[in-house]
C-alpha positions, 0 to 999 in steps of 0.5 A: 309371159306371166304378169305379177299376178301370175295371170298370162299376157298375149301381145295385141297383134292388132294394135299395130293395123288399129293404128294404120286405120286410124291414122288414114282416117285422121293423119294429124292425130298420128302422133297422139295416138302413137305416144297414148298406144306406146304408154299403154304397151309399155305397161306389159313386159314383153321380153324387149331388150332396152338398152339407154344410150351408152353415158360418156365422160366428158372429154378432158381438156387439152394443154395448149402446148400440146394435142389430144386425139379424139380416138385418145382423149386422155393421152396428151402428146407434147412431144418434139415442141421444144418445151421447156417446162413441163406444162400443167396437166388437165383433168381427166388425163391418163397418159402424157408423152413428154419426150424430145424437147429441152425441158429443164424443170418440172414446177409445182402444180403441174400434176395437181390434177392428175394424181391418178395419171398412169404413165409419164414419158419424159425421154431425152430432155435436160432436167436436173434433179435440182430443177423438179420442184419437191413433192410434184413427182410424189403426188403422181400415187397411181403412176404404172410406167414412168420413164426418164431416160437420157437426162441429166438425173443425179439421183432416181425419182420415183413416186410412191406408187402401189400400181408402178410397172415399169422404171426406165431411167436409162442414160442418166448421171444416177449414182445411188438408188437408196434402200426403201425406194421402191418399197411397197411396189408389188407390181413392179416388174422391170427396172431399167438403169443401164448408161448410168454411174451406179456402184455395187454400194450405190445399189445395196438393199435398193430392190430387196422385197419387191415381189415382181421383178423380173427384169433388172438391167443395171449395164454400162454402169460402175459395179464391181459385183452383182446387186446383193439382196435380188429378189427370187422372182427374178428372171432376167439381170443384165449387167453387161460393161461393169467391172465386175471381177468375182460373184459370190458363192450361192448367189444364183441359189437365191434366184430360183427363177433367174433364166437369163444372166449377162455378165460380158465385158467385165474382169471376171477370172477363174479366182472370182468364180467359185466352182459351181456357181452356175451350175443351176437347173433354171439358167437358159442363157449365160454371156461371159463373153469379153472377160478374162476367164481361162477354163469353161466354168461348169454350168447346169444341165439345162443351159442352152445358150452359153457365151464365152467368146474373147477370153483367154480359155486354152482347154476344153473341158468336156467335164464343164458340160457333162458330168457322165457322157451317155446316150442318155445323159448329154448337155442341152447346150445349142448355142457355144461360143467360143471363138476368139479364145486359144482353141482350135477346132482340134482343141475338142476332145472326141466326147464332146460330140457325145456330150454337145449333140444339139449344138448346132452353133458351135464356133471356135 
């Protein structure tokens, strides 16, 4: 090995038995000669890996309500200790886990140490939006998860955060999610509002430019028709138990991405179905089942999972699953349901077989 000058460097072999011998001679003086040879060696570069103690943070204090793991020092458990009130949040947490208790109010102050805090978990309690005091929520700009499920909300609170992932705010009293809440969430990807009373209005314009959802579910709530201004990023909706009653031509167009659709127990009828409405290539799953459909609406080419049980359909219509039967040309459908209709299995033409050969679920 070179030193700065270019000239080489030969490790003293040496040194180590030099020591041995002085050592025996004079054992007291170990420890100076040992420290004097370790100066003189560390003025050459020797290709040792040094690697100083790893510099920790220090542990983030708990709130005395509730308990903070020593392998998950910035998680704060407070769950199931009949709480009544959000208790204040030290520094250095990253992840608080309210849920199970009867807390009714958030007070100011709470969170001013934690606005970097990531998720906030505050499932099956009792607060109001009338009991979080104003501005607690907005500091949390940082905030990935947060969830407030099976409360009592009126209204959706949700702070301003470019880092929000994931919205649960299943079981509530929410009526409205008013346009421009969720603006500027680039990383939001799922939103979860079913077991609310959201109407078709309550929801306009409420997820318009959001570049990231893939996940809506707004089921069990009061819509009369799908949520207008649906991102394209879009790969799941749900909207099972609604009162919906027609979709509107072309609104599948604008969801290039959207996979799987579930529309059961709704009022949709034929009227409200226009033809080709669910005839696109990127729909994998379709559930219409529990509705008032009459006739098998046309679906694209690349469904594999149709549900149309409990309806009142009396024809099979082999022209809904296959435009040309052929060797070559067949529907991609695996799973049909269809029981609970007025067919029987003699309703299915002698195509069918033809045009279904990979259905290998098929109940009437």
């Amino acid at each position: 090995m070179k030193d700065k000058n270019g000239f080489k460097r030969h490790k003293d072999r040496g040194s180590k038995v030099k020591l041995i011998q002085i050592s025996a001679m004079f054992p007291f003086r170990l420890p100076l000669l040992a420290a004097l040879l370790g100066v003189v060696l560390s003025q050459y570069d020797y290709g040792y890996d040094y690697n100083p103690a790893e510099v920790r943070a220090p542990t983030p204090r708990c709130s005395d309500e509730c308990e903070c793991p020593s392998n998950f020092p910035t998680a704060m458990y407070c769950d199931h200790r009949d709480l009544k009130a959000v208790p204040f949040v030290p520094t250095g947490i990253k992840y608080v886990y309210l849920q199970n208790n009867h807390i009714t109010e958030i007070k100011s102050g709470v969170f001013d140490n934690v606005t970097d805090l990531r998720w906030l978990i505050l499932d099956n309690n009792n607060l109001t939006n009338g009991k979080i005091e104003k501005g607690t929520i907005d500091k949390l700009t940082k905030l990935e998860k947060l969830h407030i499920n099976f409360n009592m909300l009126s209204e959706a609170v949700v702070p301003k955060s470019s880092a929000m992932e994931e919205i649960k705010m299943i079981g509530n009293k929410i009526t409205k999610f008013p346009a421009g809440l969720l603006s500027g969430m680039d990383n939001l990807t799922a939103v979860h509002l079913l077991k609310n009373q959201l109407t078709s209005d309550g929801l306009s314009g409420a997820f318009k430019g959001l570049k990231s959802l893939m996940l809506l579910d707004v089921s069990e709530n009061k819509l009369k028709k799908l949520p207008a201004g649906m991102p394209s990023s879009l790969m799941m909706l749900y909207a099972d138990h609604n009162d919906i009653e027609s979709i509107s031509a072309g609104y599948l167009q604008k969801l290039p991405t959207l996979q799987y659709l579930r529309i059961s127990h709704n009022k949709l009828q034929d009227s409200g179905v226009p033809a080709g409405v669910f005839n696109v290539s990127s729909l994998v799953e379709l559930d219409l089942s529990y509705n008032k459909l009459t006739s098998i609406p046309e679906i694209g080419e690349n469904l594999e999972h149709l549900y149309l049980q409990v309806n009142d359909i009396s024809k099979f219509d082999v022209s809904s699953f296959c435009k040309v039967v052929s060797p070559v040309s067949y529907s991609k459908i695996r799973d049909l349901r269809l029981d609970g209709n007025n067919l029987t299995p003699q309703s299915l033409p002698l195509e069918a077989s033809q045009c279904l050969p990979l259905a290998t679920d098929l109940e009437i």
